[in-house]
C-alpha positions in Angstrom: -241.4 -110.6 333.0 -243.1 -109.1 335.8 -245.4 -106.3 335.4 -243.9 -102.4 336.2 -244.5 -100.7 339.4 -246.0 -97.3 339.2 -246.2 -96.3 342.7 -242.5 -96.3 343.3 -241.7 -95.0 347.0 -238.2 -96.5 347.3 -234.9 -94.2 345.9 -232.0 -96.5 345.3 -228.4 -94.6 345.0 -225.4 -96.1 343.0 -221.8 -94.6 342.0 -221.3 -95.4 338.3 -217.6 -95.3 336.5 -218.9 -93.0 333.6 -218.3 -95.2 331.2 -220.5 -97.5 332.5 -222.9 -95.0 332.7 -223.0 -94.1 328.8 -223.4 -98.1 328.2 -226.2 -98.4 330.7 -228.5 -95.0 328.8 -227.3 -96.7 325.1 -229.5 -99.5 326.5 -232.2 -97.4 327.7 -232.0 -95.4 325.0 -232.6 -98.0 322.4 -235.4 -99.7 324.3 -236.7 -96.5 324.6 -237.0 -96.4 328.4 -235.8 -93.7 330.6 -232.4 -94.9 332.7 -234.4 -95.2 335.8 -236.5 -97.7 334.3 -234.2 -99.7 332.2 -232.2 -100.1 335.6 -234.7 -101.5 337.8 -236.2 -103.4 335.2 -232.8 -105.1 334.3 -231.9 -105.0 338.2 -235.4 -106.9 338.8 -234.9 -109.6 336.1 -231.8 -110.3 337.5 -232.6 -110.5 340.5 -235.4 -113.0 339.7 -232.9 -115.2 337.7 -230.6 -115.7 340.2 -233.0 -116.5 343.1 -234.8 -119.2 340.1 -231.4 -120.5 340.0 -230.7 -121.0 343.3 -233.0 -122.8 343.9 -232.6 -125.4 341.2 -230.3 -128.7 341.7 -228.2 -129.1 339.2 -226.6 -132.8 338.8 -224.5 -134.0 336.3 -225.3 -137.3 334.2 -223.2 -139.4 336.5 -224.9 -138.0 339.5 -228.7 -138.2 338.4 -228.1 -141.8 337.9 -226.9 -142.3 340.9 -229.8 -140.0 342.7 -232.3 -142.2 341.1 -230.2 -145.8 341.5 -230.6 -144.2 345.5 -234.3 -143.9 345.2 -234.8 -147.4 343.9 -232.1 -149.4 345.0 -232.0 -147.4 348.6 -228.7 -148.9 350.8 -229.3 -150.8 354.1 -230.3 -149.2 356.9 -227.1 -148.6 359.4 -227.0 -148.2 363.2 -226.0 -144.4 363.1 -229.4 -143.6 361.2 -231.6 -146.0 363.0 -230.2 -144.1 366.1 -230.9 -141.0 364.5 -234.6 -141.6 363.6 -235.4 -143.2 367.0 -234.2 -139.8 368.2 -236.5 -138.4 365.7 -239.5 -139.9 366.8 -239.0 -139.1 370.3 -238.1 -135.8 370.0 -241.4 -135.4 367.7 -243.2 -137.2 370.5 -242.1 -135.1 373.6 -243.3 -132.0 371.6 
């Protein structure tokens, strides 16, 4: 977990059903934190879980094996990409 901010300069706003509300200070309340700071801290690790996870690549079985029968085993080269890396190098070349 990332270490608490104490110079906080930022106000964030948010309209609450009430009853989301009185789940959100239970929380706080047992980890004994105040609501501001059970918010941004749970707001925060989210927030770093879901960037972490995008940028993972998930595959399935099926799909890792073929990934890795690709790096080995890599198909022929066809005219389309031989095309498209000649274009490459020039491109890279004229810059």
């Amino acid at each position: 977990m990332m270490p608490r901010e104490t110079n906080r300069s930022t106000r964030f706003e948010a309209r609450l059903a009430p009853d989301v509300l009185a789940v959100i200070k239970r929380a706080a309340e047992l980890q004994g934190r105040s609501l501001s700071d059970f918010v941004v801290a749970a707001a925060q690790e989210m927030a770093q879980r879901t960037i972490e996870e995008n940028n993972i690549l998930r595959l399935s079985v099926e799909d890792q094996r073929r990934f890795v029968d690709l790096l080995i085993n890599p198909p022929e080269i066809n005219p389309a990409l031989q095309r498209a890396a000649q274009a490459h190098a020039e491109l890279i070349q004229s810059s």
